[in-house]
N, C-alpha and C positions, 0 to 999 in steps of 0.2 A: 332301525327306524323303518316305520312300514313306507309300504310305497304314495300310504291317503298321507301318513304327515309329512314325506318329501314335499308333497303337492302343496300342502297347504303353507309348508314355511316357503314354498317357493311363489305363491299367490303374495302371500304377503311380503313378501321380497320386492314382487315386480310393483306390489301398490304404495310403497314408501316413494318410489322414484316418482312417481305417476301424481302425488302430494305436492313434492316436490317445483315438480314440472306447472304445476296450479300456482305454486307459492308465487313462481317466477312469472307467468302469467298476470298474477295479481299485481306484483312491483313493477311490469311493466306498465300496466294499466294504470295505476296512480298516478302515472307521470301525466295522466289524460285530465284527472281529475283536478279542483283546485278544492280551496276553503281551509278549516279545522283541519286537524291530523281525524279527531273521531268521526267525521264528517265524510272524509274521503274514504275510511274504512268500510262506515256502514254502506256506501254506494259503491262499494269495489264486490263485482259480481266476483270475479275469479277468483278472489280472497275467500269470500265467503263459499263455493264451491272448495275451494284449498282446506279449510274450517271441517265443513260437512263430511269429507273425501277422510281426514285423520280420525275425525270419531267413527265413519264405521271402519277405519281400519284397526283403530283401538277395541275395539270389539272382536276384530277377525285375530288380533295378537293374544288376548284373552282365551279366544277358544284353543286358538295352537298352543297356547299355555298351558291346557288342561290335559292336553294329547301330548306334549314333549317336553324333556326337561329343558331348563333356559339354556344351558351351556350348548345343547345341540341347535336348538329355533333361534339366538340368537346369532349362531354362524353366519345361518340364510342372510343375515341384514346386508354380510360384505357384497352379497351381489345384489342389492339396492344400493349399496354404495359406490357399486362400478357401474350400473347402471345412468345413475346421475348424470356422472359428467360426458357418460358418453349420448346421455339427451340433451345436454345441454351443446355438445359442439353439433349433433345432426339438429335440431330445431334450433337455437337460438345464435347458430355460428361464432360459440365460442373457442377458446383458444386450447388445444389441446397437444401435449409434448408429448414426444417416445417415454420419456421417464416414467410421464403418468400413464401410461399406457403399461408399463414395466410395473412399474407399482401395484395397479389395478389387477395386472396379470396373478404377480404371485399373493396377493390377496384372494382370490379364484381357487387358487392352486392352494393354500391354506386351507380354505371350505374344504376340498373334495380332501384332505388332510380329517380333517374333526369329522365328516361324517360316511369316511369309511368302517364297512366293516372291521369288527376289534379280531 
């Protein structure tokens, strides 16, 4: 894997969490709003930034699609996946265990696993 598609599965790594971090954003924000369910949707800014934020990321996983097989671009995701919750305990001071900290770790430790050199 060249060093432009490390980059790129790693942009898009970091911009899964980054969605993410929007979605929560949004659900915290409806607790502001009242009315309809479809009501509070379409006036939830965050959401629809969360919205916007997946289609161009959908597009950036597209092009790393065209540049790398799935089985190696789809590894990168585990570190949007450890990513998450470690935005969620420094921004939203949620709750975070050694476990999942252990867990996260040899998840990490799997990636650098699939995209070593053969």
């Amino acid at each position: 894997m060249s060093p432009k598609d490390m980059a790129l599965c790693s942009v898009f790594a970091v911009a899964l969490p980054l969605g993410q971090m929007m979605f929560k954003w949004g659900a915290i924000y409806n607790e502001r709003l009242s009315g309809p369910f479809l009501a509070r949707v379409l006036q939830n800014y965050p959401l629809m930034g969360a919205f916007a934020w997946y289609g161009v990321t959908a597009l950036l996983w597209f092009y790393v699609l065209t540049r790398v097989p799935l089985s190696l671009a789809y590894a990168f995701s585990l570190i949007g996946s450890c990513l998450v919750p470690l935005a969620g305990w420094l921004v939203f001071k949620e709750q975070a265990s050694w476990t999942m900290v252990a867990g996260y770790g040899l998840m990490i430790a799997g990636l650098f696993l699939v995209v070593r050199p053969a």
